[in-house]
C-alpha positions as CSV (number, residue, x, y, z in Angstrom):
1,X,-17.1,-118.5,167.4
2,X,-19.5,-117.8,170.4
3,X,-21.9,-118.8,172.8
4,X,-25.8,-117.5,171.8
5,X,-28.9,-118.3,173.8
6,X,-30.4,-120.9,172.2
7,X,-33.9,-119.4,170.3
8,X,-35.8,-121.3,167.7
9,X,-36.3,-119.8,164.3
10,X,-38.6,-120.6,161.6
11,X,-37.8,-123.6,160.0
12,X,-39.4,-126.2,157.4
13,X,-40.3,-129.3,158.6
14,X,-39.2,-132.3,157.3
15,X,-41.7,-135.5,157.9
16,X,-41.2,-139.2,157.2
17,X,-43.9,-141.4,156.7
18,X,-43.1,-144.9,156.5
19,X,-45.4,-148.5,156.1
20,X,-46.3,-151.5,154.4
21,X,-47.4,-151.6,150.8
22,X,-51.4,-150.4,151.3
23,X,-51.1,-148.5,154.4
24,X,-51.7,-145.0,153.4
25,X,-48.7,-143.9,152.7
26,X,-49.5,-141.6,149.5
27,X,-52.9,-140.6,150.6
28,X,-51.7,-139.2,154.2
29,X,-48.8,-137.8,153.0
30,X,-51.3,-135.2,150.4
31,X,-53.5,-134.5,153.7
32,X,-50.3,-133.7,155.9
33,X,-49.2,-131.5,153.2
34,X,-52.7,-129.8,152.6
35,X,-52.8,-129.2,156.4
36,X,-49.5,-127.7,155.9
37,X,-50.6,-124.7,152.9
38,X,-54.1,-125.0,153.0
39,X,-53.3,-124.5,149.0
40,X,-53.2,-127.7,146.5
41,X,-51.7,-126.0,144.0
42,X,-48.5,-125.4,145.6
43,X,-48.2,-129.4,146.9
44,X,-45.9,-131.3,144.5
45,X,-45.3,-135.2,144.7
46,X,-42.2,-136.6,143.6
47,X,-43.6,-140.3,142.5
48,X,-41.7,-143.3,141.7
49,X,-45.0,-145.6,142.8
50,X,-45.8,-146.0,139.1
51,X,-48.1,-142.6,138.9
52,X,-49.7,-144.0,142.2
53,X,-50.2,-140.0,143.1
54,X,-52.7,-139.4,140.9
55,X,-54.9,-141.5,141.9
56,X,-56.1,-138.9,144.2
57,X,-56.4,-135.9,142.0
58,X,-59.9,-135.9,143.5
59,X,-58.7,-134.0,146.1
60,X,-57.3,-131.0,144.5
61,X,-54.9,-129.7,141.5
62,X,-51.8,-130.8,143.1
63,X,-48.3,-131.6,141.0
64,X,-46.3,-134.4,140.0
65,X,-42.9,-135.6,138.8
66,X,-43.5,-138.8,137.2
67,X,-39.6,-140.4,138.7
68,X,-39.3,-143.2,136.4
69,X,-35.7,-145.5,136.4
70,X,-32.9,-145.0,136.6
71,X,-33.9,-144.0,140.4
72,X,-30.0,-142.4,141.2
73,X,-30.0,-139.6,143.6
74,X,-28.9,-137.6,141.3
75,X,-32.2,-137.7,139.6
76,X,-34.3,-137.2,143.0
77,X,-32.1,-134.1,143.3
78,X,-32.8,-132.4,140.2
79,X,-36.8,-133.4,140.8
80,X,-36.4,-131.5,144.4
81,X,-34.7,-128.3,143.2
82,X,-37.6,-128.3,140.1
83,X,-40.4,-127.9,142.8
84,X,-38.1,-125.0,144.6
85,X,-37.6,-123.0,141.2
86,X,-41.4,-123.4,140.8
87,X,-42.7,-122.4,143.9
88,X,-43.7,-125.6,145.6
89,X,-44.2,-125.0,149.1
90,X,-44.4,-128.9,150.3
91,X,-42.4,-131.1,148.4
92,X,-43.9,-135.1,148.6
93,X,-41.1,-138.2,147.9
94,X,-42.8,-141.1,147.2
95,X,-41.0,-142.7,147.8
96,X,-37.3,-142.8,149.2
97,X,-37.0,-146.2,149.7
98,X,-36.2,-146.6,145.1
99,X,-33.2,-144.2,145.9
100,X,-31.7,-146.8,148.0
101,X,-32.8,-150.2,146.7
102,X,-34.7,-149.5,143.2
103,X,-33.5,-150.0,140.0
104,X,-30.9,-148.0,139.9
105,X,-30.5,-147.2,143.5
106,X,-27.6,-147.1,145.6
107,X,-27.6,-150.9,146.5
108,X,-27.8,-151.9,142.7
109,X,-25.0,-149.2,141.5
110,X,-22.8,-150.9,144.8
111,X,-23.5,-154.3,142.8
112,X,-22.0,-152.9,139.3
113,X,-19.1,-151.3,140.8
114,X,-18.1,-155.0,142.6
115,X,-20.1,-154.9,145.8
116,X,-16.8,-154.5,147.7
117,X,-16.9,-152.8,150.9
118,X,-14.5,-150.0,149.1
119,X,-17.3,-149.4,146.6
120,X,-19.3,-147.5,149.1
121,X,-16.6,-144.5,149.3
122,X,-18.4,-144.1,145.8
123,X,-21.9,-143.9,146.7
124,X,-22.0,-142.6,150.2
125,X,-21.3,-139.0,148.9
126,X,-23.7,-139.1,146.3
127,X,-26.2,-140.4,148.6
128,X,-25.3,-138.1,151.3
129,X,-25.8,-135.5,148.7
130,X,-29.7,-136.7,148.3
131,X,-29.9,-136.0,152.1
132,X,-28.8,-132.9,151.6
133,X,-31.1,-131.8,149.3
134,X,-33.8,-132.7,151.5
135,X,-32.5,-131.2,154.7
136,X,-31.2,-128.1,152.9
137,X,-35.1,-127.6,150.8
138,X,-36.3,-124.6,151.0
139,X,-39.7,-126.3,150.7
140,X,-41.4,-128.7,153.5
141,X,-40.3,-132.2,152.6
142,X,-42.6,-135.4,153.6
143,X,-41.1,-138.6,152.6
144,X,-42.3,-142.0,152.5
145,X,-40.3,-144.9,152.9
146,X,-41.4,-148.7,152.6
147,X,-40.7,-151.0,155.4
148,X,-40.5,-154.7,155.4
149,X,-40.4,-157.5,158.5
150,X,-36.9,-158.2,160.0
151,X,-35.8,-161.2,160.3
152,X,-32.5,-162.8,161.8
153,X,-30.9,-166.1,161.8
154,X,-30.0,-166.6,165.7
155,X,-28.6,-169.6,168.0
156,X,-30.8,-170.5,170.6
157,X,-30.5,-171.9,173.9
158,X,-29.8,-176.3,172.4
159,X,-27.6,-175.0,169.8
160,X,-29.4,-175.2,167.4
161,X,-30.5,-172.3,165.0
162,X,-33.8,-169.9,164.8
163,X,-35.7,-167.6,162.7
164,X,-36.6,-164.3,164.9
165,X,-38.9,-161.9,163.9
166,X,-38.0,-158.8,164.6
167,X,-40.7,-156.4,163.7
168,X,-40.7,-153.8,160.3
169,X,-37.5,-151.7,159.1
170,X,-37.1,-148.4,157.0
171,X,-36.4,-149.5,153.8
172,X,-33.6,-147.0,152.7
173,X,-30.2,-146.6,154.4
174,X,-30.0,-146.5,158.6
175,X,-30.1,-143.3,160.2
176,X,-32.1,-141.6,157.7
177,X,-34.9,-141.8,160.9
178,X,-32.5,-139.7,163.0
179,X,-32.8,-136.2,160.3
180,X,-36.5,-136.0,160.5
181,X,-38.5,-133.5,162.8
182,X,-41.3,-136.4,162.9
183,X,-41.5,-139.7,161.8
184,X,-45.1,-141.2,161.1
185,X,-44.9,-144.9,161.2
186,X,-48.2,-146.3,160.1
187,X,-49.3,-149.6,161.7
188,X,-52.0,-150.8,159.7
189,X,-54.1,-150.9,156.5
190,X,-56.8,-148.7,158.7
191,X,-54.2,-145.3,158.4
192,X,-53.4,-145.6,161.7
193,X,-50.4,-144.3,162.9
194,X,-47.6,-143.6,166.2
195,X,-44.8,-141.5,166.0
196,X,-41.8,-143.4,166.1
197,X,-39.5,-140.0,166.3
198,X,-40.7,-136.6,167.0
199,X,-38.5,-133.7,167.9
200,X,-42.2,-131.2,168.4
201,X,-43.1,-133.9,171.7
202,X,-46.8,-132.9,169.8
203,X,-47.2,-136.5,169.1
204,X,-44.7,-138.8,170.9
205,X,-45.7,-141.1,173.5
206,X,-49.7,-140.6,172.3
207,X,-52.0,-143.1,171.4
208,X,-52.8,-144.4,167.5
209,X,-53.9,-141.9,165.6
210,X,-55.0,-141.4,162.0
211,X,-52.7,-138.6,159.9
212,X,-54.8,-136.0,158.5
213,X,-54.6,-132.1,157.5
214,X,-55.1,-131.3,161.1
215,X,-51.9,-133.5,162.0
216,X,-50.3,-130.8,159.4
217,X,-51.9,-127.3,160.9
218,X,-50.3,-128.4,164.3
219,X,-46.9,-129.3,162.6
220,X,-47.0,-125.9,160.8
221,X,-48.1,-123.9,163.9
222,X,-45.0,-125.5,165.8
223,X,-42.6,-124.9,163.1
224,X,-43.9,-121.2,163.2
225,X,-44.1,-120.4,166.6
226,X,-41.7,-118.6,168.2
227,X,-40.3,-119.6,171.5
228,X,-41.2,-116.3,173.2
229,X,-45.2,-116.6,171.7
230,X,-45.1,-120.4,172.9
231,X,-43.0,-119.7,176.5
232,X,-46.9,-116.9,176.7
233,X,-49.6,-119.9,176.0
234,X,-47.6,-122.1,178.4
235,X,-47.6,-119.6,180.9
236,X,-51.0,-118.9,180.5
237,X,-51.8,-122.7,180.2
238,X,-49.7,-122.9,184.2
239,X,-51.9,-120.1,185.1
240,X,-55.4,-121.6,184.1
241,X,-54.3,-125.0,186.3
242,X,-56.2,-126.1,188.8
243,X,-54.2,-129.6,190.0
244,X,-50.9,-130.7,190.9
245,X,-51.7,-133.9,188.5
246,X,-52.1,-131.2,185.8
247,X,-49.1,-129.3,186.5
248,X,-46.6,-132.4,185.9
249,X,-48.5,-132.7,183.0
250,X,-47.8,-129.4,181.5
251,X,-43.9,-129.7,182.8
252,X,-43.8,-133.5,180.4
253,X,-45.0,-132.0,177.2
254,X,-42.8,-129.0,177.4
255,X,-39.8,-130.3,179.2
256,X,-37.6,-128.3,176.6
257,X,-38.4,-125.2,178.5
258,X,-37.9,-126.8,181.7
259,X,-35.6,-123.5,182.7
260,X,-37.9,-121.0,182.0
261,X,-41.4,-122.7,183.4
262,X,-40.4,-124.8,186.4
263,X,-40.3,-121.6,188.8
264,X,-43.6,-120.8,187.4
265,X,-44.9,-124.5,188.5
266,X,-43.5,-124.4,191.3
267,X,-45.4,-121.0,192.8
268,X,-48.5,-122.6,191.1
269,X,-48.3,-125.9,192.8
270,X,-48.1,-123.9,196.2
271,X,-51.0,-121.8,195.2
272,X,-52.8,-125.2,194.4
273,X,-51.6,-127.1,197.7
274,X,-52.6,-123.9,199.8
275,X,-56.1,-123.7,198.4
276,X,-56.7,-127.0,199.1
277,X,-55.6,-127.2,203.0
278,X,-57.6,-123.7,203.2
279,X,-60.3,-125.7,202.0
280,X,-60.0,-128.9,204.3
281,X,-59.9,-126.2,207.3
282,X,-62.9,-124.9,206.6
283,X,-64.5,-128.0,205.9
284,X,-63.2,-129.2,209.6
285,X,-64.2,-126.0,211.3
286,X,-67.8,-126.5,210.0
């Protein structure tokens, strides 16, 4: 055991996408991962949407495991380590959400075994074990997941009881959100999307956008980049600053290196502030 500075190594990324039935799931999970190898051939989608991927074999000679039932997790593991032994480099599950409440799933093997509470010391470890395999890949991993409105039965203020809607959920177990680097939530038949979780700060907190092969490129380049090459181009970006208004924005997007760029900042914003009174001096003497 001992203490290391933290330094961030080259990693796969591991991306959800999750919406309602005709949002765009499938189709901007193949552009993420395209944006990702810039090679079809080495994209493989894991489909339980009833062939659904192929519908887009126009786009390139991508793979695809046909995951019919029994959808066990067993079964979405052996599909996952048959893209690593062939040398997929972005593995696609379409989606998740039949591990948990297909037939088959984890809810409906809870139901044969009694749907007790004590059943679930069962599944958890064999559903825990499909995690792994997705966190452990030695291939990116883009999931989709379905989500459905949230409703709850509540007491209101006369006693009486009420139907609240509370918004869309992940359909697949809770906390599954929590593993990802990014999480794409898609809002609308239109592809549009917000970023619901996102450990690269490359998309949280940013207005709708549509997921494309771009979206991928800058996932990839963040995954790659080291922190010494991205500490240079933030240093560099600091440099090339020419407001105070800009300078808090460079310290937001990159507040994980808030220890190595604030002196930096700091020297620039006094460069800033100093031009700009040398500035209102002269305009004063004239």
């Amino acid at each position: 055991m001992k203490l290391e500075i933290a330094k961030k190594e080259a990693l796969k990324l591991r991306i959800g996408l999750s919406g309602a039935s005709g949002f765009g799931k499938t189709y901007s999970a193949l552009l993420l991962a395209y944006g990702i190898t810039q090679n079809w051939s080495k994209i493989a989608v894991i489909d339980t949407e009833n062939n659904s991927a192929s519908l887009y074999s126009n786009l390139g000679e991508y793979k695809t495991i046909n995951l019919k039932p029994p959808y066990a997790p067993e079964r979405f593991i052996e599909a996952i380590e048959l893209c690593e032994t062939s040398g997929i480099e972005v593995v696609i599950i379409d989606s998740i959400s039949h591990e948990w409440n297909g037939k088959g799933g984890c809810l409906e093997i809870h139901e044969q075994l009694g749907g007790r509470f004590q059943d679930w010391a069962k599944i958890t470890p064999r559903h825990g074990s499909f995690i792994d395999a997705i966190l452990s890949s030695e291939c990116h991993v883009i999931t989709t997941t379905r989500r459905k409105t949230d409703y709850s039965l509540d007491v209101v203020g006369n006693g009486k009881t009420k139907v609240i809607k509370h918004g869309t959920k992940e359909i697949t177990r809770d906390g599954f959100e929590y593993e990802l680097t990014v999480n794409f939530e898609l809002i609308n038949d239109k592809h549009l999307a917000k970023a619901s979780k996102d450990r690269t700060s490359l998309f949280i907190d940013k207005p709708e956008f549509i997921v494309n092969t771009h979206t991928g490129r800058k996932l990839l380049e963040w995954c790659t980049e080291s922190n010494e090459d991205r500490l240079r181009g933030v240093s560099n970006e600091i440099e090339r600053c020419e407001t105070v208004d800009g300078l808090k924005h460079i310290y937001q997007k990159n507040i994980d290196l808030k220890s190595e760029i604030v002196p930096k900042l700091q020297i620039k914003k006094q460069e800033i502030e100093s031009l700009k009174n040398q500035i209102v001096e002269s305009k004063n003497i004239d």
